[in-house]
mmCIF file of the N, C-alpha and C atoms, coordinates in Angstrom:
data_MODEL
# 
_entry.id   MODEL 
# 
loop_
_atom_site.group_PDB 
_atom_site.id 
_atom_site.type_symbol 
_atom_site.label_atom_id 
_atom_site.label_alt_id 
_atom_site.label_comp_id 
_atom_site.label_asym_id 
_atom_site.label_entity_id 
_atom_site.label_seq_id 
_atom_site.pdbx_PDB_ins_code 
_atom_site.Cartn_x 
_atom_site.Cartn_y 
_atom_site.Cartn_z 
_atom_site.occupancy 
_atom_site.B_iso_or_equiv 
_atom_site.pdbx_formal_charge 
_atom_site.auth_seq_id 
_atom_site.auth_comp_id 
_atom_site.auth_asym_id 
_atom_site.auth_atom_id 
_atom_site.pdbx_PDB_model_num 
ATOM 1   N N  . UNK A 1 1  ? 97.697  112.661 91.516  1.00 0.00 ? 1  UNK A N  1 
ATOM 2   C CA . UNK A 1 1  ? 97.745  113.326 92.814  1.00 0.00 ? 1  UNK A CA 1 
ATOM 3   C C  . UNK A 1 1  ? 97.378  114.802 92.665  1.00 0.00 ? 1  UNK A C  1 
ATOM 4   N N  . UNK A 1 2  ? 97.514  115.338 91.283  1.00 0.00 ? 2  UNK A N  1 
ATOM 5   C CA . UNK A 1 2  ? 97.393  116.827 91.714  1.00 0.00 ? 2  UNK A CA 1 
ATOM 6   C C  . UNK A 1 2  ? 96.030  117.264 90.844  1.00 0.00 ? 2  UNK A C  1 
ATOM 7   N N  . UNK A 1 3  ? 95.114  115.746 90.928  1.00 0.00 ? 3  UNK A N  1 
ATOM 8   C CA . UNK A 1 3  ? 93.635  116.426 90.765  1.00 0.00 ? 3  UNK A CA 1 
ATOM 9   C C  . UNK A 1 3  ? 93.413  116.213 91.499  1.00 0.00 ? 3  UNK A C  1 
ATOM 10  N N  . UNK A 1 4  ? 93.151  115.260 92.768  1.00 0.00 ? 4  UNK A N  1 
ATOM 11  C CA . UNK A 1 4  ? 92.763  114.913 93.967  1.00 0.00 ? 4  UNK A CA 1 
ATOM 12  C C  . UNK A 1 4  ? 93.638  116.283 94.720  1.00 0.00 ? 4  UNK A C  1 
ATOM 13  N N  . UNK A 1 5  ? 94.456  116.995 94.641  1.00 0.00 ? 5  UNK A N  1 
ATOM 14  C CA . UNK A 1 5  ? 94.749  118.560 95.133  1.00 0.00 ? 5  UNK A CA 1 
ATOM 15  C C  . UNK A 1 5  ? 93.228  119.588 94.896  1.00 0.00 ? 5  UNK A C  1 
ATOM 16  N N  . UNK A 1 6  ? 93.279  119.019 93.448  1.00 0.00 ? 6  UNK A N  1 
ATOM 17  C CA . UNK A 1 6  ? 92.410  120.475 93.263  1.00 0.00 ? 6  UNK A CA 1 
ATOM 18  C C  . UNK A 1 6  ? 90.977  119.972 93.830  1.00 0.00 ? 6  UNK A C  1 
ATOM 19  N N  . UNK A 1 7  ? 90.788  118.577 93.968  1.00 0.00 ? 7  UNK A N  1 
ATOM 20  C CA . UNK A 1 7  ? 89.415  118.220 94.112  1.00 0.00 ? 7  UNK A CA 1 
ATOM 21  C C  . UNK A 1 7  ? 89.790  118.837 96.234  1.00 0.00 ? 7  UNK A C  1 
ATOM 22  N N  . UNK A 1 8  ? 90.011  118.849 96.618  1.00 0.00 ? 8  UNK A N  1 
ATOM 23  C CA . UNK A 1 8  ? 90.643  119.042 98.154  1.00 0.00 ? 8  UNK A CA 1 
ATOM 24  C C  . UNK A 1 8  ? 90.479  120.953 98.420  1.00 0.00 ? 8  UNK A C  1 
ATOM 25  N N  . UNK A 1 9  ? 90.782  121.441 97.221  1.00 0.00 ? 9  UNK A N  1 
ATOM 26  C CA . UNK A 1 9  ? 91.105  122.799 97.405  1.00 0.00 ? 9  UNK A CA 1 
ATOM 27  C C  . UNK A 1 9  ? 89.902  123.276 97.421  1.00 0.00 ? 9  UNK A C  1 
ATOM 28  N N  . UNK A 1 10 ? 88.984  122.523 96.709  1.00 0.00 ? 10 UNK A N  1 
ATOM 29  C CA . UNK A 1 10 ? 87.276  122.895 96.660  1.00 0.00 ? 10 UNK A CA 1 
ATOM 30  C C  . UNK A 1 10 ? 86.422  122.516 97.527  1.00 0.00 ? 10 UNK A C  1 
ATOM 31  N N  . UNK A 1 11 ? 86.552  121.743 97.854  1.00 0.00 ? 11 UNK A N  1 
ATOM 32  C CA . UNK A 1 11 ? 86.236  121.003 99.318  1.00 0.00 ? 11 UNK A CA 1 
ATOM 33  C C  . UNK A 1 11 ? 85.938  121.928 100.400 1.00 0.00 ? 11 UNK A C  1 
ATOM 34  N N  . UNK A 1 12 ? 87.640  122.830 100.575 1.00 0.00 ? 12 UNK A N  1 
ATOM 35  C CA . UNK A 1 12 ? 88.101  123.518 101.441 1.00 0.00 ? 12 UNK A CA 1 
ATOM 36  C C  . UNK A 1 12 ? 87.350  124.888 101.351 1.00 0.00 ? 12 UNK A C  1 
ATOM 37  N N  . UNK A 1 13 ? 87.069  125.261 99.777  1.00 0.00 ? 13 UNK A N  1 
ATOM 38  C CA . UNK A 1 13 ? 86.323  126.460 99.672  1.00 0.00 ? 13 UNK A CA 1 
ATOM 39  C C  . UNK A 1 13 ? 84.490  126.318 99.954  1.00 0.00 ? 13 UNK A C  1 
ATOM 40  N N  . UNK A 1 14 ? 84.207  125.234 100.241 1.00 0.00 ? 14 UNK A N  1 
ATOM 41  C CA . UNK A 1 14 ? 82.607  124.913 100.602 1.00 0.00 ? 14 UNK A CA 1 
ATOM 42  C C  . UNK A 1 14 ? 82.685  125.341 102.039 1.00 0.00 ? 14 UNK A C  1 
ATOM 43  N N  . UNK A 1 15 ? 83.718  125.613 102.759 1.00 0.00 ? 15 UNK A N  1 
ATOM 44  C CA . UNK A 1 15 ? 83.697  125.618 104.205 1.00 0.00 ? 15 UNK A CA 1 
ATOM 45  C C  . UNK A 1 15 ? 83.249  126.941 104.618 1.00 0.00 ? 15 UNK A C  1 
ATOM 46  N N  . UNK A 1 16 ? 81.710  126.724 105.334 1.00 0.00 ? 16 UNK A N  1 
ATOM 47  C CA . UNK A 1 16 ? 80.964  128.353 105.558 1.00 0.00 ? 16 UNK A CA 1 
ATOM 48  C C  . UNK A 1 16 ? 79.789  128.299 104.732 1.00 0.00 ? 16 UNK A C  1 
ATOM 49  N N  . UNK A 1 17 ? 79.818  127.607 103.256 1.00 0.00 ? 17 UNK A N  1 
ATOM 50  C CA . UNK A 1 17 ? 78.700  127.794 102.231 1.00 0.00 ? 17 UNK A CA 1 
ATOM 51  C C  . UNK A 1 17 ? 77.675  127.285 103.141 1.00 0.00 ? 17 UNK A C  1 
ATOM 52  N N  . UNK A 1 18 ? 76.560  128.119 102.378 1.00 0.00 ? 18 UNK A N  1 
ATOM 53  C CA . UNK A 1 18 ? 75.004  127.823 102.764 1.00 0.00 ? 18 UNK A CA 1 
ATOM 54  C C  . UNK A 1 18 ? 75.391  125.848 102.541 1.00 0.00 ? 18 UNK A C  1 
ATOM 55  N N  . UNK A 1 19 ? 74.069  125.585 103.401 1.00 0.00 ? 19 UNK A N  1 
ATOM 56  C CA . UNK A 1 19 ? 74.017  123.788 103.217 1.00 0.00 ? 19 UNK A CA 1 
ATOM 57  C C  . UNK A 1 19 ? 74.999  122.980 103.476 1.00 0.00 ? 19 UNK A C  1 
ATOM 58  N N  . UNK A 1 20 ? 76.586  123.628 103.953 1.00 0.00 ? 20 UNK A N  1 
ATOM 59  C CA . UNK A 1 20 ? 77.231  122.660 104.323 1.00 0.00 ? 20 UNK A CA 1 
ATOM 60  C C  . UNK A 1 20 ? 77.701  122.612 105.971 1.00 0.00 ? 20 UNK A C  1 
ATOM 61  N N  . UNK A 1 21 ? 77.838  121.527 106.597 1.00 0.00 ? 21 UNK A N  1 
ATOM 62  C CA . UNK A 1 21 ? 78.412  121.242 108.228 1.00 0.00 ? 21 UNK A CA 1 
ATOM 63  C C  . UNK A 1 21 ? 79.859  121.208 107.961 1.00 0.00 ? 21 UNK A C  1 
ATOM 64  N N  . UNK A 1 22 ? 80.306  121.152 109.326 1.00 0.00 ? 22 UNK A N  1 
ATOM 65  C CA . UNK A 1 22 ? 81.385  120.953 109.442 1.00 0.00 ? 22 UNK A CA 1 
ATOM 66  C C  . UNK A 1 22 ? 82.839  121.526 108.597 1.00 0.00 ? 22 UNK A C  1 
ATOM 67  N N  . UNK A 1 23 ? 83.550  120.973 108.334 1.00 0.00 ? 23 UNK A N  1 
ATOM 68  C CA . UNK A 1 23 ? 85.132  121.692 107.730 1.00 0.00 ? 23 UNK A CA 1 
ATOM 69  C C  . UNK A 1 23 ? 85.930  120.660 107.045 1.00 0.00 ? 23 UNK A C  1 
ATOM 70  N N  . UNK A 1 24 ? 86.282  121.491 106.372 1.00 0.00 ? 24 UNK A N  1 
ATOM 71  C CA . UNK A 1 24 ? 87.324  120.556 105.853 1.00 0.00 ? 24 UNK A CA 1 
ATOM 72  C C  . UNK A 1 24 ? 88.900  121.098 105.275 1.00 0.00 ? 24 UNK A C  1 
ATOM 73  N N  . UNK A 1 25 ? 89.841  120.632 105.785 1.00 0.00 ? 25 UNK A N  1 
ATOM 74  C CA . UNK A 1 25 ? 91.000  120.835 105.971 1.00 0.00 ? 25 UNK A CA 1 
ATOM 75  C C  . UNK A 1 25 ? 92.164  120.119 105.020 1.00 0.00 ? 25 UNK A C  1 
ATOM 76  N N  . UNK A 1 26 ? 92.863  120.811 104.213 1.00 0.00 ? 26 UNK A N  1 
ATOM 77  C CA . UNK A 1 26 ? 93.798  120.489 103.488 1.00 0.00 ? 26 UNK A CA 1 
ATOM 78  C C  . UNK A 1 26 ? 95.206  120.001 104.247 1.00 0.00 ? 26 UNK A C  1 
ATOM 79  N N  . UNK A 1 27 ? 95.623  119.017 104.188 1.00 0.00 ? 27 UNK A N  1 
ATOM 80  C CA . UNK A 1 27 ? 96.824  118.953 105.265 1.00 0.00 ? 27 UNK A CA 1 
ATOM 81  C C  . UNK A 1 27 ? 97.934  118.020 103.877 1.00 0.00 ? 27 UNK A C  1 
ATOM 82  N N  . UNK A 1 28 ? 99.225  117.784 104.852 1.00 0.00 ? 28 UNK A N  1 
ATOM 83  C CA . UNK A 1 28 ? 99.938  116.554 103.868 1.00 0.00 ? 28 UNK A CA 1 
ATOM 84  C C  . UNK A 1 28 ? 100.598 115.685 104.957 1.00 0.00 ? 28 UNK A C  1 
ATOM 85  N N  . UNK A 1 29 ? 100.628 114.838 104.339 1.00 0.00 ? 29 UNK A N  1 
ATOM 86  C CA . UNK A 1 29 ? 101.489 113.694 105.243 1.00 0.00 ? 29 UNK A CA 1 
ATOM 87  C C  . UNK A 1 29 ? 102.020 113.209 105.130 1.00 0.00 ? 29 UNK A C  1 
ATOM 88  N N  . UNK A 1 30 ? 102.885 112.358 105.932 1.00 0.00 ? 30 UNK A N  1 
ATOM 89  C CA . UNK A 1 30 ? 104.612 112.410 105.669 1.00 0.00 ? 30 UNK A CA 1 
ATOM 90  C C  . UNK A 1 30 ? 104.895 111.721 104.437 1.00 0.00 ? 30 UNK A C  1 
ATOM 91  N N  . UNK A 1 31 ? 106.298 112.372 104.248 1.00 0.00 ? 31 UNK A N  1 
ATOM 92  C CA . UNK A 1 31 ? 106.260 112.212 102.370 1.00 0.00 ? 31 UNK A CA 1 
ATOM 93  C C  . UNK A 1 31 ? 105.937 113.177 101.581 1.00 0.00 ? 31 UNK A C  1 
ATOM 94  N N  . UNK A 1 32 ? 104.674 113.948 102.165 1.00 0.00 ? 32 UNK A N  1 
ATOM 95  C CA . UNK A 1 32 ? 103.974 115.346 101.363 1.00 0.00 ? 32 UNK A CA 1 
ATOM 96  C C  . UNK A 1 32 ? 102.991 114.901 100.511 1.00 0.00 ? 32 UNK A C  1 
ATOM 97  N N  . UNK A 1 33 ? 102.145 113.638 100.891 1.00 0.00 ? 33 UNK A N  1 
ATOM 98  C CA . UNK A 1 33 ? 100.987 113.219 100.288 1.00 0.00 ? 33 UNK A CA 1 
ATOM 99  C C  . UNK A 1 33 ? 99.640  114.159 101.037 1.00 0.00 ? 33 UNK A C  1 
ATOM 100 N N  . UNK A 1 34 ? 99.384  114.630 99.672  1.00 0.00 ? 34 UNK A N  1 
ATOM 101 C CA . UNK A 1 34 ? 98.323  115.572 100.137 1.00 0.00 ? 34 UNK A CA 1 
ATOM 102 C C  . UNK A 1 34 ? 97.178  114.857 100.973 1.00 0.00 ? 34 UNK A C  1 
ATOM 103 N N  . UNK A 1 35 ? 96.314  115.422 101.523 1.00 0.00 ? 35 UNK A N  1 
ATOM 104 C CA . UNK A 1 35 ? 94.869  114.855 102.153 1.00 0.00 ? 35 UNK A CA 1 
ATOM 105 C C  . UNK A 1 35 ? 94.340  115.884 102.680 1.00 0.00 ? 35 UNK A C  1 
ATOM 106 N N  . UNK A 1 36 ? 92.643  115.222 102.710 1.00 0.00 ? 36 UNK A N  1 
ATOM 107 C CA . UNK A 1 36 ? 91.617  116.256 102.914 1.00 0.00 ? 36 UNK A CA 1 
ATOM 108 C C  . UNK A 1 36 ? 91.282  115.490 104.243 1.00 0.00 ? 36 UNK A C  1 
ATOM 109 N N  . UNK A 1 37 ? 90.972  116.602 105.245 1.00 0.00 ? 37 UNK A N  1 
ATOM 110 C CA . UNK A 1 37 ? 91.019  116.542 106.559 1.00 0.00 ? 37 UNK A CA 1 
ATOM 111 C C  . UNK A 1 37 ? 89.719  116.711 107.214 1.00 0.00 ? 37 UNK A C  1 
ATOM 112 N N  . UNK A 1 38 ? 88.751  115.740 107.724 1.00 0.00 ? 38 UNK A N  1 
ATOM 113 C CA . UNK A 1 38 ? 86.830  116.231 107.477 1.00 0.00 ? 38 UNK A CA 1 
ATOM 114 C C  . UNK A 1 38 ? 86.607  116.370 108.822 1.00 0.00 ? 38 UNK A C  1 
ATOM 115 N N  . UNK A 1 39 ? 85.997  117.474 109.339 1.00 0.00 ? 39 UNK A N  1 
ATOM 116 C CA . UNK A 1 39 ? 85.714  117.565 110.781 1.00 0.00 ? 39 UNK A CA 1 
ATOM 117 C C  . UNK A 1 39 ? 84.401  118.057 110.726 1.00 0.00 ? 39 UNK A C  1 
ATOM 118 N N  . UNK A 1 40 ? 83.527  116.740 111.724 1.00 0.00 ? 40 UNK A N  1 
ATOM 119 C CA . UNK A 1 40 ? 82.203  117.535 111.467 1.00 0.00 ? 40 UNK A CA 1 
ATOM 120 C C  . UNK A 1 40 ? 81.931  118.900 112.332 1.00 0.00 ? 40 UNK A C  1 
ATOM 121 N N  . UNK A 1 41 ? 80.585  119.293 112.673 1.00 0.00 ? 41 UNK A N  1 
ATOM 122 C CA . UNK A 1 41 ? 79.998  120.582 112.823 1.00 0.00 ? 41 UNK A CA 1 
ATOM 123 C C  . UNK A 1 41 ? 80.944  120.596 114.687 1.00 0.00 ? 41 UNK A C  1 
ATOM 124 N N  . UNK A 1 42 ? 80.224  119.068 115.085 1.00 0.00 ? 42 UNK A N  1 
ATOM 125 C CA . UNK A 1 42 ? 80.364  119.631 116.800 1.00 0.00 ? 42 UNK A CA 1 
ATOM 126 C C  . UNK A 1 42 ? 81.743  119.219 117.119 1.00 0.00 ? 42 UNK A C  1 
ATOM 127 N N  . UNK A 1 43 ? 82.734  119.394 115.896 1.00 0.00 ? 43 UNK A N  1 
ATOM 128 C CA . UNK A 1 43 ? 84.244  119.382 116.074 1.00 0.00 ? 43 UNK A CA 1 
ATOM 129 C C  . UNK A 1 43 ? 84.343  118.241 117.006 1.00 0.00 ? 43 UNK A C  1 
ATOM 130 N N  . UNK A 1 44 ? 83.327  117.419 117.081 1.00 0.00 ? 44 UNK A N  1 
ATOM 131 C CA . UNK A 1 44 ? 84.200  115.882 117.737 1.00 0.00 ? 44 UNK A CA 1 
ATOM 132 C C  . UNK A 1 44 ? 84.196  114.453 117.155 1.00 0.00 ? 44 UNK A C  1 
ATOM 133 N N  . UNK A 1 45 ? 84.174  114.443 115.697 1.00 0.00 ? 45 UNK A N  1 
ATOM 134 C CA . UNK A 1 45 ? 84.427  113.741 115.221 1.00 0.00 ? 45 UNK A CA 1 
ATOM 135 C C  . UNK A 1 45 ? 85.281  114.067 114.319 1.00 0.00 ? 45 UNK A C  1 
ATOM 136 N N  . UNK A 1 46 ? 86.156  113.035 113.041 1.00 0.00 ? 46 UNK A N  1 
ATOM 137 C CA . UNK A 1 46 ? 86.872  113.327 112.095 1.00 0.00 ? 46 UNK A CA 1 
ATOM 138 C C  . UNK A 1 46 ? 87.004  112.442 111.367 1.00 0.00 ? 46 UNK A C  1 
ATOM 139 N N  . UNK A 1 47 ? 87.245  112.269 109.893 1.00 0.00 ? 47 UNK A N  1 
ATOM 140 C CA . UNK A 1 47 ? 87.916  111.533 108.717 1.00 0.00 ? 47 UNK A CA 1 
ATOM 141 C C  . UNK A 1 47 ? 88.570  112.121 108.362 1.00 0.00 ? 47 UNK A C  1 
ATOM 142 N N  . UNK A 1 48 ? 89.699  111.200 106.993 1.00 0.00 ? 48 UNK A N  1 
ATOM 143 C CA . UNK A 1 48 ? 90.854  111.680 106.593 1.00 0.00 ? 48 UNK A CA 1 
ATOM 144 C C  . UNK A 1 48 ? 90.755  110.417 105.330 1.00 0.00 ? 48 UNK A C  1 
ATOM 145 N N  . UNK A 1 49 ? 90.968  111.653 103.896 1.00 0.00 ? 49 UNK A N  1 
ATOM 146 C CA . UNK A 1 49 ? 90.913  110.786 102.853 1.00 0.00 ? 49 UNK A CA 1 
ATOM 147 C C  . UNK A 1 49 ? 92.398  111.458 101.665 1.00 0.00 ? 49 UNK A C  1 
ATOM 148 N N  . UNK A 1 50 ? 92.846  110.102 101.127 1.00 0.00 ? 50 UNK A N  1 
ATOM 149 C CA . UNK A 1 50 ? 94.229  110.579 100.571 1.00 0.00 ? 50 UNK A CA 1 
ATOM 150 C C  . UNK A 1 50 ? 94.605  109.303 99.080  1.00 0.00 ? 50 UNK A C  1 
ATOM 151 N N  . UNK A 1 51 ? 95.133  109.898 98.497  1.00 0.00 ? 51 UNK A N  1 
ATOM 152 C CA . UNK A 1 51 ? 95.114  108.527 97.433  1.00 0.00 ? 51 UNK A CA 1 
ATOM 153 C C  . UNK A 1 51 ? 96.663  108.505 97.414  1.00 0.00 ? 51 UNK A C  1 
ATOM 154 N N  . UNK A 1 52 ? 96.866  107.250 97.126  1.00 0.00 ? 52 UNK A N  1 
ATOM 155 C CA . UNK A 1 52 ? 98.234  107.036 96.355  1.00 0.00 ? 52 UNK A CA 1 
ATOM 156 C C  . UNK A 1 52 ? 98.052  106.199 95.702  1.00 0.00 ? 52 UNK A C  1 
ATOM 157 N N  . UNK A 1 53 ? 99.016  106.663 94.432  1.00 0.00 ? 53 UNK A N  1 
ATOM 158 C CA . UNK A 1 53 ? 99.277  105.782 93.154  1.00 0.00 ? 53 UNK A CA 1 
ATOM 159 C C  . UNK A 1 53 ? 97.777  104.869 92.746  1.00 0.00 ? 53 UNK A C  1 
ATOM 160 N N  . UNK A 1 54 ? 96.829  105.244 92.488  1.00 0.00 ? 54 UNK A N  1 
ATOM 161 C CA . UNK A 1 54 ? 95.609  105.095 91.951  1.00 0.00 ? 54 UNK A CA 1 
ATOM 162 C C  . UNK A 1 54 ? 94.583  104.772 93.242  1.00 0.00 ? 54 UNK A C  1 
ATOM 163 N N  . UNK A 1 55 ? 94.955  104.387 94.573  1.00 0.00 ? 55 UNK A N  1 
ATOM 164 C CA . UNK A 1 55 ? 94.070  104.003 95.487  1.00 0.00 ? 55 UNK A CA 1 
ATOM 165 C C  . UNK A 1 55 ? 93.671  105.288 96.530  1.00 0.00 ? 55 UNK A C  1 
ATOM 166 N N  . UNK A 1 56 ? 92.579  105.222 96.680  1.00 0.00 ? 56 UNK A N  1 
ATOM 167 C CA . UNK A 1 56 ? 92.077  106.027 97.675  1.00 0.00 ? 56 UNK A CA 1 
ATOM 168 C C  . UNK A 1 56 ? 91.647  105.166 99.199  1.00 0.00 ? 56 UNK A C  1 
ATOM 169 N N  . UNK A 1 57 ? 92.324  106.011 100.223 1.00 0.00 ? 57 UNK A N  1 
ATOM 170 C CA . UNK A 1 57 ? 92.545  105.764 101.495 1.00 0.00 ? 57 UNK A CA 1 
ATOM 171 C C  . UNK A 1 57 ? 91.318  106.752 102.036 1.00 0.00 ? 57 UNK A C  1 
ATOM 172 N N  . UNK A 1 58 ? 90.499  106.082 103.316 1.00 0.00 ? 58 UNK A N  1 
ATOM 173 C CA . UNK A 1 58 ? 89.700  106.678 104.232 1.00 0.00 ? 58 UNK A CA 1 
ATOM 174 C C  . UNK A 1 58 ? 89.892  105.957 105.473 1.00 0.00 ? 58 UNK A C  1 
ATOM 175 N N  . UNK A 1 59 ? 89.885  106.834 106.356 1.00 0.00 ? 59 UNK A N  1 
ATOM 176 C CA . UNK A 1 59 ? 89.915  106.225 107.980 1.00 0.00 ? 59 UNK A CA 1 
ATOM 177 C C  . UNK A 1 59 ? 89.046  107.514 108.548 1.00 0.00 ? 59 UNK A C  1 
ATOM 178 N N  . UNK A 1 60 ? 87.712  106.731 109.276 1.00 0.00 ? 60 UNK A N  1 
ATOM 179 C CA . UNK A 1 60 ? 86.290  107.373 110.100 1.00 0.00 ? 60 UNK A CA 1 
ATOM 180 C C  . UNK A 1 60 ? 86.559  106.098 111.178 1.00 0.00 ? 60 UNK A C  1 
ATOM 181 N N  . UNK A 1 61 ? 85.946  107.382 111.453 1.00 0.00 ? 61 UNK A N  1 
ATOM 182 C CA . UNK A 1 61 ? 84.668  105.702 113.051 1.00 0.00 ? 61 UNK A CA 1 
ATOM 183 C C  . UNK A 1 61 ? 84.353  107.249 113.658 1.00 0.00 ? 61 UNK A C  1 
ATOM 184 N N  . UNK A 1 62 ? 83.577  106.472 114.366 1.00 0.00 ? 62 UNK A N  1 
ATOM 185 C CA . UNK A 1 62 ? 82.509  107.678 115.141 1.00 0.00 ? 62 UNK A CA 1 
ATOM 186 C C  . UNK A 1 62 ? 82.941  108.948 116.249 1.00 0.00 ? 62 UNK A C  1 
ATOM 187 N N  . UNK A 1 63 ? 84.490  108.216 116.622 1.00 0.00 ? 63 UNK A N  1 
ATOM 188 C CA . UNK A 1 63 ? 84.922  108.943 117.804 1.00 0.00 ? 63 UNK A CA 1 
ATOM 189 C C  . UNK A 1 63 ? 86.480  109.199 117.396 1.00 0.00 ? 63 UNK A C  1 
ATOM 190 N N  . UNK A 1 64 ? 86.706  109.758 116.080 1.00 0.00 ? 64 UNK A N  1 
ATOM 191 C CA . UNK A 1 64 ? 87.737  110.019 115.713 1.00 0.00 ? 64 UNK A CA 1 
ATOM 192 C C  . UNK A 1 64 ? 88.344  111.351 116.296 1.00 0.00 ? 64 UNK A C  1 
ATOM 193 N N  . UNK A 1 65 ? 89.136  111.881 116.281 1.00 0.00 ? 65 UNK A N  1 
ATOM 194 C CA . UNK A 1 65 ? 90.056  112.898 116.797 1.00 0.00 ? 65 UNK A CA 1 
ATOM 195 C C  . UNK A 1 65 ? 90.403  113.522 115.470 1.00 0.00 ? 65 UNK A C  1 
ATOM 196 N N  . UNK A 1 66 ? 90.809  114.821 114.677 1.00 0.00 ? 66 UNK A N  1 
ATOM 197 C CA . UNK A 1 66 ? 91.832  114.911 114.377 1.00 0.00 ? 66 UNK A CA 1 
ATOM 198 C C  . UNK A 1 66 ? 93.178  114.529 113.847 1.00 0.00 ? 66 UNK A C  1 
ATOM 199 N N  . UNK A 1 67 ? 93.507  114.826 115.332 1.00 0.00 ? 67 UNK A N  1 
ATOM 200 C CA . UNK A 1 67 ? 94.393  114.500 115.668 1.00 0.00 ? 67 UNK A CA 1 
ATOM 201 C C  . UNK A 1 67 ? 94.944  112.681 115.738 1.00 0.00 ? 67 UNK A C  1 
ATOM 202 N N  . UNK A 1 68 ? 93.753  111.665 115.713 1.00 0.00 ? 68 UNK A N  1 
ATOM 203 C CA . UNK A 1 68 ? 93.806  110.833 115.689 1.00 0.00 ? 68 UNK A CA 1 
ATOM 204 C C  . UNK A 1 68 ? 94.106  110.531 113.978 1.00 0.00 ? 68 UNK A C  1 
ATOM 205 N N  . UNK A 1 69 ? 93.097  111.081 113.231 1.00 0.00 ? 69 UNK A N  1 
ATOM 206 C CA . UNK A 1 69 ? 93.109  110.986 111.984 1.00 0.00 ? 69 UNK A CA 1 
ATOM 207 C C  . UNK A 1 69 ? 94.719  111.227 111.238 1.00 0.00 ? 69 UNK A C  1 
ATOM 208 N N  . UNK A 1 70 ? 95.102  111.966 111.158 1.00 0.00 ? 70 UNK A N  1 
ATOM 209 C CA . UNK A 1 70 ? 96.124  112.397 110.841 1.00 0.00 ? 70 UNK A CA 1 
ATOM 210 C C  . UNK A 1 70 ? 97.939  111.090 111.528 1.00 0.00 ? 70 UNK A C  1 
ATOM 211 N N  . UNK A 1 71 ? 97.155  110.767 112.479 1.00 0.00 ? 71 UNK A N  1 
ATOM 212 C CA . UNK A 1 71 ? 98.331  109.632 113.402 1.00 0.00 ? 71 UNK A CA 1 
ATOM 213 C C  . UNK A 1 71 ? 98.304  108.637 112.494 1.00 0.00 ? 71 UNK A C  1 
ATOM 214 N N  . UNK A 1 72 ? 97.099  108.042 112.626 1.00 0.00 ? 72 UNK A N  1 
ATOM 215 C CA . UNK A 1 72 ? 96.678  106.667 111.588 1.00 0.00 ? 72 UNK A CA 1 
ATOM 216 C C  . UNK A 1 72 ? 97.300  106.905 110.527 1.00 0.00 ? 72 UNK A C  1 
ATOM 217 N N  . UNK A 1 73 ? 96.577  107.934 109.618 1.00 0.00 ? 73 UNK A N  1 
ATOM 218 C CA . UNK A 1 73 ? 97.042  108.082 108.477 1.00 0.00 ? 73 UNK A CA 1 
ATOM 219 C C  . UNK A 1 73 ? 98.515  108.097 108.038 1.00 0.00 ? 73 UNK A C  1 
ATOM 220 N N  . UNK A 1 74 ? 99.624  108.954 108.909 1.00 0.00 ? 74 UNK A N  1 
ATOM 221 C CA . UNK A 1 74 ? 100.501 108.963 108.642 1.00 0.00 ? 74 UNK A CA 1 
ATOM 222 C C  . UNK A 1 74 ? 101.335 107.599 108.876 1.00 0.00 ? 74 UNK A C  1 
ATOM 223 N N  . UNK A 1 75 ? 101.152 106.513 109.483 1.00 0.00 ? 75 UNK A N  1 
ATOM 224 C CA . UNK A 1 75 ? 101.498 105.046 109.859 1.00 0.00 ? 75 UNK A CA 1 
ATOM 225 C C  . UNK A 1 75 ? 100.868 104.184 108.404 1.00 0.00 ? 75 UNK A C  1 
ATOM 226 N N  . UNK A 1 76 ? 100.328 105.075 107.594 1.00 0.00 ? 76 UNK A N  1 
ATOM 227 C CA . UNK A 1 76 ? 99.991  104.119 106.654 1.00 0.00 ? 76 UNK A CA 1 
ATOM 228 C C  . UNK A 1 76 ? 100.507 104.599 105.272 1.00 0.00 ? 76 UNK A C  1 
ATOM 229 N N  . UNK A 1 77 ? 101.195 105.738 105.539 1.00 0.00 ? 77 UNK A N  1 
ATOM 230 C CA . UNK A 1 77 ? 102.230 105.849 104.008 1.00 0.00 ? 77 UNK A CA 1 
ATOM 231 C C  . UNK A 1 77 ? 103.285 105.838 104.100 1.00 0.00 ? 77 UNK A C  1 
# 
């Protein structure tokens, strides 16, 4: 868990660099499982990626929220 931190913390520092869209957001969820929080450019879409205990978790679709991201996610740890 706390390379998938540092891989998240870099992520977070691409945000602004030449060549990249959108943002990306360090958050945790309940429990305090870290996750990286992906919002593209026209802020109306989102993913959300998080591992536990060797598996890595993603939830997209085209018309994600946020705020949606973060709901899901937290119903699944």
């Amino acid at each position: 868990m706390r390379q998938f931190q540092t891989v998240i913390k870099s992520w977070v520092g691409l945000n602004g660099k030449k060549g990249t869209e959108g943002t990306v957001t360090a958050i945790r969820l309940t429990g305090g499982v870290p996750a990286a929080l992906f919002t593209a450019a026209n802020d109306r879409t989102s993913s959300i990626r998080w591992i536990e205990p060797g598996v890595e978790y993603m939830i997209m679709g085209p018309r994600l929220t946020k705020r949606d991201c973060v709901r899901m996610a937290n119903l699944q740890v």
